[in-house]
C-alpha beads as a LAMMPS data file, in Angstrom:
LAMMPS data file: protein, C-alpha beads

164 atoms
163 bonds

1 atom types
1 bond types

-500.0 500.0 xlo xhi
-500.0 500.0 ylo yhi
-500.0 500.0 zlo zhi

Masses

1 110.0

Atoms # bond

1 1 1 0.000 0.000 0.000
2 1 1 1.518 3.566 -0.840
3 1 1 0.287 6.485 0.393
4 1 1 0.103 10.188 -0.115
5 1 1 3.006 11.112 2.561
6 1 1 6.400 10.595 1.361
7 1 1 8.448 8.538 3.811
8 1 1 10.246 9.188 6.573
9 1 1 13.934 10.817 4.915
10 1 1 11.745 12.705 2.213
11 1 1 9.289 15.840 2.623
12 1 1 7.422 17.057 5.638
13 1 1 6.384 14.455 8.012
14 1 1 2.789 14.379 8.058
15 1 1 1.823 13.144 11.791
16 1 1 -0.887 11.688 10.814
17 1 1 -2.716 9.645 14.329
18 1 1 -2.395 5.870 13.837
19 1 1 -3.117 3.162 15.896
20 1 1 -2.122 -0.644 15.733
21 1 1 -3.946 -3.516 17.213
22 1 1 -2.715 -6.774 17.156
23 1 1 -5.011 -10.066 18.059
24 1 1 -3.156 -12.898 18.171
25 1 1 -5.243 -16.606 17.924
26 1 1 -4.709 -19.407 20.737
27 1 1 -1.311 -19.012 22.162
28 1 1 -1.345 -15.370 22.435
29 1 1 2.454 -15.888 20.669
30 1 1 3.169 -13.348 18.062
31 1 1 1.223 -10.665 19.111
32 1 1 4.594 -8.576 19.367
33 1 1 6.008 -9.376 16.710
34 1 1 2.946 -8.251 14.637
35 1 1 2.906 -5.218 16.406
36 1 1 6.864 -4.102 16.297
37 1 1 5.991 -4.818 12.221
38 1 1 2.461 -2.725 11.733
39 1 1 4.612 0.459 14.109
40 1 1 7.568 0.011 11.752
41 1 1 5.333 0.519 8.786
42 1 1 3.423 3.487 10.510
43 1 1 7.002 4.852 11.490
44 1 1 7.899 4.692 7.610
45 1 1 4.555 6.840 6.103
46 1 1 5.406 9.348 9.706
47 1 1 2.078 8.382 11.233
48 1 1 1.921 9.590 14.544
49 1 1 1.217 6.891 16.872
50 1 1 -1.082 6.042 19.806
51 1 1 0.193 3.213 22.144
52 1 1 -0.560 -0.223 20.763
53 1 1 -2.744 -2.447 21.430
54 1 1 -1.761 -6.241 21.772
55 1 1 -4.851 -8.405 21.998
56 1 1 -5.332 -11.825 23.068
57 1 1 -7.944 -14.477 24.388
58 1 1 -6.103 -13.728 28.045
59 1 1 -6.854 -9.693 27.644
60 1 1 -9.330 -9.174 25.446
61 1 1 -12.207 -8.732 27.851
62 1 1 -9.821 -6.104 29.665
63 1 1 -8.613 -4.511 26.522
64 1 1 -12.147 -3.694 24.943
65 1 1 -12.144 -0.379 27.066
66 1 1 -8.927 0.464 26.220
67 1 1 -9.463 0.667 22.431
68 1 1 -12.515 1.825 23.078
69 1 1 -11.167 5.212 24.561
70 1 1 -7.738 5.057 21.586
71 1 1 -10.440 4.844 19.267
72 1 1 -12.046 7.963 20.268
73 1 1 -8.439 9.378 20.769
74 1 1 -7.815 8.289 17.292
75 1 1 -10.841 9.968 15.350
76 1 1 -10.590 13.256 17.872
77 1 1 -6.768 14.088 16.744
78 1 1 -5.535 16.040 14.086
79 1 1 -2.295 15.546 12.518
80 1 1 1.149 16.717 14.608
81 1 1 3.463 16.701 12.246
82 1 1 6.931 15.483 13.478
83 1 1 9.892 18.849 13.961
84 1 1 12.235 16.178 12.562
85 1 1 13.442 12.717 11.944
86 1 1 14.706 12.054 15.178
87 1 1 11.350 13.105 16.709
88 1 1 10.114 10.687 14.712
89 1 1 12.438 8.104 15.316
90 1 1 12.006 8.410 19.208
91 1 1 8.804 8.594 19.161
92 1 1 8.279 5.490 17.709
93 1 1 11.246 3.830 19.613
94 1 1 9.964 4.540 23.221
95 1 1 6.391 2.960 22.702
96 1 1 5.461 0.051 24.499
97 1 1 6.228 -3.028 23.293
98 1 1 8.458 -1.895 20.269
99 1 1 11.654 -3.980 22.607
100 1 1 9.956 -6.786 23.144
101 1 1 11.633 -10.089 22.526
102 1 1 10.192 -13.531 23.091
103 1 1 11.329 -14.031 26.324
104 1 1 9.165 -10.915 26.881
105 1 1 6.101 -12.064 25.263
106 1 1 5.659 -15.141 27.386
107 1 1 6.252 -12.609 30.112
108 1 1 3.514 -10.657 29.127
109 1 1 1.709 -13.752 28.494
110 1 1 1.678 -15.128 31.682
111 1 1 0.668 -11.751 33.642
112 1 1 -2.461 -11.561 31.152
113 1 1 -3.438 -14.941 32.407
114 1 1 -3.044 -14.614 35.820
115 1 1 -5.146 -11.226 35.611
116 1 1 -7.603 -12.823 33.660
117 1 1 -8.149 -15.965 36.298
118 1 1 -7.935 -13.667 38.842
119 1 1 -10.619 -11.681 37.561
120 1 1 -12.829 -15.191 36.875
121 1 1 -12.206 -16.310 39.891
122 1 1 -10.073 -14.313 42.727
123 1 1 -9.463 -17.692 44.485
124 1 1 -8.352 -20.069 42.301
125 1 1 -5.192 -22.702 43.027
126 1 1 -4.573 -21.875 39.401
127 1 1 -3.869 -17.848 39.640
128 1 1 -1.892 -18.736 42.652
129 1 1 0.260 -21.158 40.769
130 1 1 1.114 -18.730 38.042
131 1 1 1.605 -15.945 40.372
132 1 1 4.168 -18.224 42.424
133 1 1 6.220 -19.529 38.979
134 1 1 6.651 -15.921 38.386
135 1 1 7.549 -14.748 41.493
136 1 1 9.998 -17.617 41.345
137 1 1 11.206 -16.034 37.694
138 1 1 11.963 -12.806 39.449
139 1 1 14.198 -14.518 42.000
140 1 1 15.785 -16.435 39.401
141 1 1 16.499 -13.070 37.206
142 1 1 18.035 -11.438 40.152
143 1 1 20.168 -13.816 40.628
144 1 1 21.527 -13.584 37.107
145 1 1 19.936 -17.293 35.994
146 1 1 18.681 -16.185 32.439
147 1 1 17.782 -19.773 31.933
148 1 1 16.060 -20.534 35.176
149 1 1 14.088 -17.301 34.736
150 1 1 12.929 -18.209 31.061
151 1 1 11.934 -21.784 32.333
152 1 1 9.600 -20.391 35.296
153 1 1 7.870 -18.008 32.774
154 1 1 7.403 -20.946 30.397
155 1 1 6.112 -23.203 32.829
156 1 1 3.970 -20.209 34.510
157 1 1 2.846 -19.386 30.883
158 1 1 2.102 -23.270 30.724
159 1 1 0.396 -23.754 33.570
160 1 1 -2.037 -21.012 33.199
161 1 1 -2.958 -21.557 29.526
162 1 1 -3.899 -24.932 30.618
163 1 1 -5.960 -23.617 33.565
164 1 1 -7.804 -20.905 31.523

Bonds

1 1 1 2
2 1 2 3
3 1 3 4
4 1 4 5
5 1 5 6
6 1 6 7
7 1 7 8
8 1 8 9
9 1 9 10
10 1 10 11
11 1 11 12
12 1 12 13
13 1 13 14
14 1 14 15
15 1 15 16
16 1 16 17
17 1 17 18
18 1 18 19
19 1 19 20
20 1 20 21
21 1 21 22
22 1 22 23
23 1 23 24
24 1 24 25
25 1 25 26
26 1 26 27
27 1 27 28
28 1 28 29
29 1 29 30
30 1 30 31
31 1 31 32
32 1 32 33
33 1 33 34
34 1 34 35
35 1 35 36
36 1 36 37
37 1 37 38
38 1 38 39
39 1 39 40
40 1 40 41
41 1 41 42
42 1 42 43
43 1 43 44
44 1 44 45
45 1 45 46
46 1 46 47
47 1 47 48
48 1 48 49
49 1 49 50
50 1 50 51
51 1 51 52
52 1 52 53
53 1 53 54
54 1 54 55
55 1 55 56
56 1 56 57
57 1 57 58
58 1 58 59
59 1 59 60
60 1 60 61
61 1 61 62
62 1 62 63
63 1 63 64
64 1 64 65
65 1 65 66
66 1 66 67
67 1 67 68
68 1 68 69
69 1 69 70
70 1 70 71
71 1 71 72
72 1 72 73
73 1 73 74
74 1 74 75
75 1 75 76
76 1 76 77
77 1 77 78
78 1 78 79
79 1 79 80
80 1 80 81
81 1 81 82
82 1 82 83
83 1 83 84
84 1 84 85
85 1 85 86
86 1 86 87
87 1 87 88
88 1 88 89
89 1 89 90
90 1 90 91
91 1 91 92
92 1 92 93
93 1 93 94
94 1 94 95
95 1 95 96
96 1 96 97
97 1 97 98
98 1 98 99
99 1 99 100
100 1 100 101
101 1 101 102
102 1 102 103
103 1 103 104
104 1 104 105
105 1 105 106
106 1 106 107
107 1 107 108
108 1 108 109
109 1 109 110
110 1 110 111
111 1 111 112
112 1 112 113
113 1 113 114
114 1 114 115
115 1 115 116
116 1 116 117
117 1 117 118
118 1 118 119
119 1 119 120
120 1 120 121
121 1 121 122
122 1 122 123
123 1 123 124
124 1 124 125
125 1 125 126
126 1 126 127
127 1 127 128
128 1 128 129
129 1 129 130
130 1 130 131
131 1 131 132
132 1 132 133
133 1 133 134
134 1 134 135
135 1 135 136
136 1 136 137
137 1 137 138
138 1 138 139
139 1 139 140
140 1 140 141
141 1 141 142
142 1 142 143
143 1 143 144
144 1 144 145
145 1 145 146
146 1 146 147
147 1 147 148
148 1 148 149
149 1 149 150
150 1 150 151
151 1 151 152
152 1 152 153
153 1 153 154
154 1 154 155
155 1 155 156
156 1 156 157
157 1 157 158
158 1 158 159
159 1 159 160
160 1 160 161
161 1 161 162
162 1 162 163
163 1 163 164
């Protein structure tokens, strides 16, 4: 698709209000990913950006407000064109998400889950599971075991995915 604007080392950035939603199917895996490419494509065409929106089965209920109000956000701005490149450039390099790696994403993953089953059901064995495997990841990262960490989040990741 080719728009209009010239890209981002040509003409007059246009600032143009964007916003990116990505809804990733089952796993929730690859929601990032998805996102860090739609923001790299807005970043090209000088769109300027809202914060985006990952989406999964885990968050969606909890998200729905969220794009709800960005949506509004979205139709209610006018452009703000960028004062230069490295506006631009920053801009789009301090969003959330945009460092994300996949190490991250289960992260992320997990926490969504153990929202969501706390929100179900504030009691469950399951929500306290997850919340312990990550609490466990913490310890591990503070004590510098990058592999220990990674295989509490998977397993907390696991465990609640299977619960849900």
């Amino acid at each position: 698709m080719r728009l209009a604007s010239k890209p981002w080392n040509r003409g007059t950035p246009s600032g143009r209000p964007a916003l990116g939603i990505a809804l990733a199917g089952g796993t929730g895996t690859g929601v990032f990913p998805a996102l860090q490419s739609i923001y790299a494509w807005l970043c090209l065409w000088k769109f300027r950006p809202l914060d985006p929106l990952p989406v999964t089965r885990f968050n969606m209920d909890r998200v729905l407000a969220v794009a709800e109000r960005q949506g509004v956000a979205l139709v209610r701005r006018g452009a703000q064109p960028f004062a230069e490149t490295a506006e631009l450039l920053l801009t789009y390099d301090q969003l959330p998400y945009m460092d994300y790696g996949r190490v991250d994403e289960f992260r992320w993953l997990a926490r969504q889950i153990l929202a969501g089953l706390k929100a179900r059901d504030p009691a469950t064995s399951a929500a306290d599971e997850v919340g312990r495997l990550l609490a466990q990841a913490e310890a591990r990262a503070a004590d510098g075991d990058a592999v220990g960490e990674v295989e509490h989040i998977l397993e907390a990741y696991q465990t609640g995915a299977s619960a849900w």
